[in-house]
N, C-alpha and C positions, 0 to 999 in steps of 0.2 A: 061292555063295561070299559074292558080299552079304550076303544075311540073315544068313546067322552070323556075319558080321564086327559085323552091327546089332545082332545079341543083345549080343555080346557086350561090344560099348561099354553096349549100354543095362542091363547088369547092373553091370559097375562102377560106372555113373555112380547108382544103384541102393544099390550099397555104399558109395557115397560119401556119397549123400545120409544112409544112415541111420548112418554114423556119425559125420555131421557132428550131426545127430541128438542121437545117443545123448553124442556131445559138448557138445552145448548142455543135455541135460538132465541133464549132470555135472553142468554150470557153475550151472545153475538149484539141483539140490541146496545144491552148494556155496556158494552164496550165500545160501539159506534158512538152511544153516547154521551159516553167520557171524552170521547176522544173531539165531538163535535164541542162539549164543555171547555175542554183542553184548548184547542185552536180556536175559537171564537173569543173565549172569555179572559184564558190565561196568555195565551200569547195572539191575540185577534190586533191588540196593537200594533204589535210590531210585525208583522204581516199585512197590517194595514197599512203601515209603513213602506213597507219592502212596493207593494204595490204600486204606492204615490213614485218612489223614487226609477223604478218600473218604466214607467210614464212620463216624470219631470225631470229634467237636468237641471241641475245650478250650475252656470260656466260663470267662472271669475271672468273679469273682465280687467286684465292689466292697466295699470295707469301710465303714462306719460312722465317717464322722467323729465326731470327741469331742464331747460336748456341751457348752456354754457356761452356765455357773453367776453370778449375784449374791455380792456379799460376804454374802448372807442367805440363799444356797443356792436362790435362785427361777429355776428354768429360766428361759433366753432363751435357747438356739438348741439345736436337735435334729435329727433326720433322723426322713423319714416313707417308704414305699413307693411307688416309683413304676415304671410299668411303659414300657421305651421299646423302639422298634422298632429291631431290628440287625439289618446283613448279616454274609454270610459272601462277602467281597469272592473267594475263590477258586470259591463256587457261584453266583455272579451270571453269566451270559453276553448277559443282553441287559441293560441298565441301564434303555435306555428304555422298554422293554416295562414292567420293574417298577416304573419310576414313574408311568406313563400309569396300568395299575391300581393302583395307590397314591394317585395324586393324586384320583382319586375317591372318596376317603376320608379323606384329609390331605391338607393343601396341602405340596408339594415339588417340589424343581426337582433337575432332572436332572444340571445339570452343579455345582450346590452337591455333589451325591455323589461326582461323580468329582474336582472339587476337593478335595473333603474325603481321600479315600482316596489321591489323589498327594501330600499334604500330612503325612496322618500316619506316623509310623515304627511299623510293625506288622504281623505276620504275615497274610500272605493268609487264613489258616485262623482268625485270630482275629476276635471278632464284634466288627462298627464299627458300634457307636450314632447313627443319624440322625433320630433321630425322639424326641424326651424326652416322660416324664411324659404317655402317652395317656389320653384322655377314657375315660371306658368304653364309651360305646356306640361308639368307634371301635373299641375292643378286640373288643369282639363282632363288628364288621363283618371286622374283619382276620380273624378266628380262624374266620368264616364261609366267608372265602373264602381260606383258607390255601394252598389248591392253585392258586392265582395266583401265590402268594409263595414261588418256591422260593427258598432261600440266603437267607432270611430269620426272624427267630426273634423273639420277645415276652420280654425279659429283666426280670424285677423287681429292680430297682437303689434303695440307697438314696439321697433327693433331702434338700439343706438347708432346714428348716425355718426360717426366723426368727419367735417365737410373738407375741410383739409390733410384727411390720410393721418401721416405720421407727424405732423407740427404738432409740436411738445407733446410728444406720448408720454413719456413719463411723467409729465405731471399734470396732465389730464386723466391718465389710465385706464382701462376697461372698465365693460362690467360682463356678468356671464352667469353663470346656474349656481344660487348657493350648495354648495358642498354638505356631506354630511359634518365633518367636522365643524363647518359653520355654523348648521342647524344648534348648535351647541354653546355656544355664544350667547350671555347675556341680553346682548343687544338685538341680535336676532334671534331670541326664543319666541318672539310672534309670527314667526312668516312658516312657509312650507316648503316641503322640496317643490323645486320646477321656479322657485321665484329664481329674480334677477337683482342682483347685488353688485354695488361696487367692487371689484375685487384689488384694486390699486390705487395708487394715483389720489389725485382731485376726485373722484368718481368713490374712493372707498372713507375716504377721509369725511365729505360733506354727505353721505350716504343717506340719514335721516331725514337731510334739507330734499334731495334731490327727486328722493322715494316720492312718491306721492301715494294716495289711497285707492287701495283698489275696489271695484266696482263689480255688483253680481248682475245678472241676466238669468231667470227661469223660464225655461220652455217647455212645451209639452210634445213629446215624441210620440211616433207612431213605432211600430212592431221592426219597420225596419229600419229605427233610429232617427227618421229624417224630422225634421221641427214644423209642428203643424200650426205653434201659436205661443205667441209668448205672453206668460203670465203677469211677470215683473223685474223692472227692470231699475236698479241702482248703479247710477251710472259712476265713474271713475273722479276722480280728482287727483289732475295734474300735480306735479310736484312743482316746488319753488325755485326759481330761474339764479343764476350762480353768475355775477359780474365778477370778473377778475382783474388783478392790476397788470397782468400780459398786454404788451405790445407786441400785437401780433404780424405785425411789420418788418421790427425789430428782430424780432422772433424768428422771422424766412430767411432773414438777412442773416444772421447767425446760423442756422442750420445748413445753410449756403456752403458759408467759410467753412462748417467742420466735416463737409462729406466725405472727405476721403482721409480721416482723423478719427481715432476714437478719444473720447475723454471726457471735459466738463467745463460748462461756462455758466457762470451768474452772472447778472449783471441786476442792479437794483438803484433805490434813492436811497440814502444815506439818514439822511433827514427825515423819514417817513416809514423806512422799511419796506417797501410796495416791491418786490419783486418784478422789474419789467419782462426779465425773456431768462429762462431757464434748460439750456440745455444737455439732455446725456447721450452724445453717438457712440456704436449706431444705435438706431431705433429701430422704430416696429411701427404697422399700419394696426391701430385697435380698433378695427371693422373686422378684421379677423377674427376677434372673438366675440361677435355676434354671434357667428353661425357656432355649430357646434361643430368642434374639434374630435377629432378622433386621436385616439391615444399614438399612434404613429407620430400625425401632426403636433400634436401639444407637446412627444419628445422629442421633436428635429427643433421646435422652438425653446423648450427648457435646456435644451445640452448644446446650444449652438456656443461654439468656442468663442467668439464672439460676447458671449453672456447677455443676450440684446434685452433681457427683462429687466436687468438690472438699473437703477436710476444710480449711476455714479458720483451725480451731486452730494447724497445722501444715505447712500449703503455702500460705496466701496470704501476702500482707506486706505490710503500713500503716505512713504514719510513726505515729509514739509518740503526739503532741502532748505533753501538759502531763505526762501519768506522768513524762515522760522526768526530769521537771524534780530528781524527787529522785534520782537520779545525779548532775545538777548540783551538788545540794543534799550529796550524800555528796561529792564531792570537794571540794568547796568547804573545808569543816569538814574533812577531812582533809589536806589541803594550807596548810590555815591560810589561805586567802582571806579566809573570815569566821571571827567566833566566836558564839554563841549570842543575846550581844549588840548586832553589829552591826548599826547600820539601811543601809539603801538607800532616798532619798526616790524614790516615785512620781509623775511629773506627768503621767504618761501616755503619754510616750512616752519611749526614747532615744533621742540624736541618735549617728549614728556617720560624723563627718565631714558629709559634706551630706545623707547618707541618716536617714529617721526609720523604727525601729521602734516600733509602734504597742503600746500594755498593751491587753489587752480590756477595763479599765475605762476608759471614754472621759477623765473627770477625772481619773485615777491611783487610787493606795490613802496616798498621805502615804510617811510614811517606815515601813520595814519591817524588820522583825527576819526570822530566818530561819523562824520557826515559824508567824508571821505568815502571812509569805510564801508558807509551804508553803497555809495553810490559805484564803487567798485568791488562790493560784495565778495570787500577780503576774509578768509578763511583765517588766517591766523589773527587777526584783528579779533573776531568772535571766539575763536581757541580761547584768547588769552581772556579775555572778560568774563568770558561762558570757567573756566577753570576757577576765578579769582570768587565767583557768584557762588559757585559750587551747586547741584542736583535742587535741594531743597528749594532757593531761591528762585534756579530757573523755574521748577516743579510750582511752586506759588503763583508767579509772571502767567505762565502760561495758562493756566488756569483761570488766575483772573478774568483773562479773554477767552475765555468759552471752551477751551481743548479738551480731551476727558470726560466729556458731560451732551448731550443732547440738546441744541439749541431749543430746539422746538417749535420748529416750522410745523405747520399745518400741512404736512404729508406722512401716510403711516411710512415706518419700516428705517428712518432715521437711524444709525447707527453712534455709537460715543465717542469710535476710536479708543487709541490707547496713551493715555500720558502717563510715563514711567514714572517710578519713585525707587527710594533703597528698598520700602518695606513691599512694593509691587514686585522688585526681582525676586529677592530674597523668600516669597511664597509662589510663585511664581516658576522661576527657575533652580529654585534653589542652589543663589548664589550671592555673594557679596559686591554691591553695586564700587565701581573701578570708577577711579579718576578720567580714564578712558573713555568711561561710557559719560560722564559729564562733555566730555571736549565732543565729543560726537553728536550730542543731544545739540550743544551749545547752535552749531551749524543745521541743523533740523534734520539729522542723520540718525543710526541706532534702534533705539525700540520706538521711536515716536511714531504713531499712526494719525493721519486726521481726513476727516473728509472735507471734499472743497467747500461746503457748506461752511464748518468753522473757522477755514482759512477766510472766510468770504464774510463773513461775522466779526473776525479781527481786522478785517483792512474797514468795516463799516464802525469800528469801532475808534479805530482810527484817526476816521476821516471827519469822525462826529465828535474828538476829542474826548473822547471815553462814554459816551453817552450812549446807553445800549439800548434800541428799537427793536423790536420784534420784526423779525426776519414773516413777513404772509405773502400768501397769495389771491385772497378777494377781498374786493375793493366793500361787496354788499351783497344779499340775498332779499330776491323780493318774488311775494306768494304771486299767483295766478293772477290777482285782484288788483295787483302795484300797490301791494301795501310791503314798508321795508319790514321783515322779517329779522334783517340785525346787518349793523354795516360796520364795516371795520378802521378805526380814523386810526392811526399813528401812536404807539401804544410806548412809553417811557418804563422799561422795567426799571434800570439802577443808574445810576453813575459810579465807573470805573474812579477810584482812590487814586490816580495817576497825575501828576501836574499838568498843567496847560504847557512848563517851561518843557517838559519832557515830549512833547505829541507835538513842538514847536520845531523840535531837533531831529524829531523823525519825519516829517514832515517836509523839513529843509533836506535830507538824505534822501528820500524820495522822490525830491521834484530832482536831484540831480542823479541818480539813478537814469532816467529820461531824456536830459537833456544831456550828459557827459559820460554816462556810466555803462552800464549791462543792459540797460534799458530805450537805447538810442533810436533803433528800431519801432517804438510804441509812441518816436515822438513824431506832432504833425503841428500844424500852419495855424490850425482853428482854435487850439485852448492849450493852457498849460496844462500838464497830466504830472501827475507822482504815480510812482511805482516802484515796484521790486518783482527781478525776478529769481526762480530759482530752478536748479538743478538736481533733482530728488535721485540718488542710485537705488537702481530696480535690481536685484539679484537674479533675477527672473531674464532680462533681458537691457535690450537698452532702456538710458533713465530717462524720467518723467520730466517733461520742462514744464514749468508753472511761470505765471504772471500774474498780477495784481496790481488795481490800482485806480485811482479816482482823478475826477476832472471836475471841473478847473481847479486847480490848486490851492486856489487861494479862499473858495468857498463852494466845496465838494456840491455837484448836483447828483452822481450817477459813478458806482461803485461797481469794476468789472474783475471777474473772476476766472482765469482761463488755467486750466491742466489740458495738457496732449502724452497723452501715454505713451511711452516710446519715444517718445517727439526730440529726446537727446536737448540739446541747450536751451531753456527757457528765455534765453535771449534773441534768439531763431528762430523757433517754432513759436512762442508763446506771446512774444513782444508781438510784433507784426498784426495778429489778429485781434489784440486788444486796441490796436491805433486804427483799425478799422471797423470795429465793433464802435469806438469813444465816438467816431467824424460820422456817424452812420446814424448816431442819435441825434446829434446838432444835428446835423439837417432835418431827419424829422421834425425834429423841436421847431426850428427856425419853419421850416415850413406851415407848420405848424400856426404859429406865433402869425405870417402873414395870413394865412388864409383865416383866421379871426378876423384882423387888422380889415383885413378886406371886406371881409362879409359886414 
């Protein structure tokens, strides 16, 4: 009776077990099931996805910036082939690995890659360039040992040429890897990290022109990366070519004269605005930053005492000294201060109250007309007009010619300077502007800042009888196809409110500046020149000599602008190099002028 009562539990317990069983392996079905439902149907997409990209690369394919033209059509900047290393940030899995074999071949740091890759905005699947412009026989090493480098590829990209090194770096300027702050930019909200941007200069200014469109390439890779076939292929579009009005002749010839000088020189047409030669020493070779810099490199170049980044035409700022004096000299005569015939005696100093300002001729100049004056660039002569004008007056003068204010040349990073007023101290420094500081201004001394730009703006303003040109530097842009994209002719902003009889007077005080004056130095055989020079005090050190001035005299072709920092008397340092900058363009010109003749 037992045992069968034992079967018969042990058979239930029997048919329990197997259809708990057959219950569990519903449930196991059932949830293969879902999960086959799950991955095929709910995410089968995007896994069908994951697979294609698996398989295909999309590699950009850089486009060709535009190349960079002479007013004489003489290349200066191009692009060459260069070949750099990329990942494929979604077939990398061990980082370190690939840089350990890497580094034995390139020098590279590991977490520069993953900085680099958190840093830019771009497709896992798209290839991120870390390694620019390889050597060849690293090329052969990498390509040796390709099956080291998986999620890695060999791209030939085009790199900036500059063919002459450092002529006009500054106002050519680099280009190099947009930044994250970039990325952030208006203007650059369409591009990606790893692109290549103007970062200065001609190069950041015409950026848009320059860019051209980039280009894709689909391949189909095998397992261990390598390209078995290409799918499709959109190829690139060059950017638009950039003529400039640089004489780049000119241009050598200048850079010449200031190597062993730091400072700044313009030189331009008067009549047209056309920029011929632009220089800021010292400079820099911008082939250097093609390659990729390393943070060492990019701070031995950022902190050189030197400051070689800087374009001094346009971002530093010096007082005037004696230039300033004919804006004195224009308000004066326009205000009726003086007239043509008034003197002012020189004993060599004036007294203002108990304080003495000092003339740089120790004896004085006697009594002084204002042509005189201009041309022996008397101190007390300008004391006393600059006093009788008073702040405001001068403050209006100088203004009117450009000071204070940003010309607006076509280079970023252009700076205003500073042109003082009562109500600039007075929030400012929190003080009450001194008769003192008029007599000081008067002579281009004091709180006046300018850069040579706007000094170089006032002598073209000048020279052209008040007639104010936009200060450029391309002549025209034209697409791939030679169709003109936009050309820049000779652009009339305003006419300066100033007389013809007043720019008649300065005019006459400048040509004798040259021939009799501070200016003797800048005179030569070939053409009449006007100028002025002057004497800036540097607290910093020894002062700045400036010169300015135009030729021919009597109807300006060609407007030069020289500062030498430190350079102490702008009648020494600063004459000299302008009277061989003026005789350096006549002969081109004339040369010029024959081999037309000829041909």
């Amino acid at each position: 009776m037992f045992n069968q009562k034992s079967k018969k539990i042990g058979k239930e317990v029997t048919k329990k077990r197997l259809n708990d069983l057959f219950i569990l392996i519903t449930l196991c079905f059932v949830v293969i099931l879902i999960n086959l439902w799950y991955l095929q149907i709910i995410k089968g997409k995007e896994f069908e996805q994951r697979a294609i990209n698996n398989c295909i690369r999309s590699l950009v394919e850089e486009a060709p910036r535009g190349e960079v033209y002479d007013e004489q059509g003489r290349l200066l900047v191009t692009n060459r082939p260069a070949v750099n290393f990329s990942i494929i940030p979604a077939e990398v899995s061990d980082y370190k690995s690939l840089v350990d074999d890497l580094s034995t071949i390139v020098p590279i740091d590991s977490s520069n890659i993953v900085e680099k890759i958190r840093s830019k905005r771009l497709n896992p699947f798209q290839a991120l360039t870390i390694k620019r412009d390889l050597e060849k026989d690293k090329i052969v090493l990498i390509e040796e040992q390709k099956y080291k480098f998986k999620g890695t590829l060999l791209t030939v990209q085009p790199e900036r040429k500059y063919l002459y090194q450092n002529l006009a770096a500054h106002m050519l300027g680099y280009v190099n890897e947009i930044s994250e702050e970039e990325l952030k930019i208006p203007t650059f909200n369409h591009l990606t990290g790893g692109d290549v941007i103007g970062k200065v200069g001609l190069e950041r200014y015409y950026d848009s022109y320059l860019r051209g469109e980039k280009g894709n390439k689909e391949v189909e890779v095998d397992a261990l990366g390598r390209e078995v076939t290409t799918i499709r292929v959109l190829k690139p579009i060059a950017g638009n070519d950039i003529y400039l009005t640089l004489n780049s002749e000119l241009q050598q010839f200048i850079e010449k004269q200031m190597f062993d000088k730091n400072g700044a020189v313009i030189v331009s047409e008067p009549f047209t605005g056309r920029i011929l030669a632009m220089d800021s020493h010292p400079d820099y070779n911008p082939n250097i930053f093609t390659e990729q810099l390393t943070v060492t490199q990019w701070q031995e170049i950022a902190q050189n005492k030197d400051n070689v980044l800087n374009n001094r035409n346009i971002q530093s700022v010096y007082p005037p000294g004696s230039v300033f004096k004919l804006i004195t000299a224009i308000a004066a005569l326009e205000e009726g201060v003086v007239n043509k015939n008034s003197k002012v005696y020189c004993p060599g100093y004036y007294q203002l109250g108990n304080l003495l300002f000092k003339c740089w001729k120790e004896h004085g100049h006697g009594n002084q007309a204002i042509v005189e004056a201009i041309a022996n660039s008397c101190n007390v002569f300008f004391y006393t007009i600059g006093q009788k004008l008073g702040i405001d007056k001068l403050n209006y003068y100088a203004s009117l010619m450009g000071f204070g204010e940003k010309i607006g040349i076509d280079l970023p990073g252009e700076q205003e300077g500073l042109l003082p007023s009562e109500d600039w101290k007075r929030k400012t420094i929190n003080e009450q502007w001194y008769p003192g500081d008029t007599v000081n201004l008067s002579i281009g001394q004091g709180f006046l800042l300018v850069t040579p730009l706007q000094i170089h703006n006032m002598l073209c303003l000048i020279a052209n009888d008040g007639l104010y040109l936009r200060l450029h530097n391309v002549e025209k842009i034209i697409s791939q196809s030679g169709e003109i994209i936009r050309e820049f002719k000779p652009e009339l902003i305003k006419k300066i409110d100033i007389s013809q009889e007043t720019f008649r007077i300065i005019k006459e005080g400048m040509k004798k500046v040259v021939e009799s004056g501070t200016g003797r130095l800048a005179n030569i055989e070939e053409v009449k020149i006007a100028g002025k020079t002057g004497t800036a005090q540097n607290p910093q050190g020894e002062n700045h000599a400036w010169f300015i001035g135009f030729a021919p005299y009597d109807k300006p072709e060609i407007c030069v602008t020289i500062l030498v920092e430190n350079g102490g008397d702008g009648s020494a340092a600063a004459a000299p190099v302008a009277a061989k900058i003026i005789q350096k363009y006549f002969q081109l010109k004339n040369n010029k002028i024959v081999k037309n003749e000829q041909f």
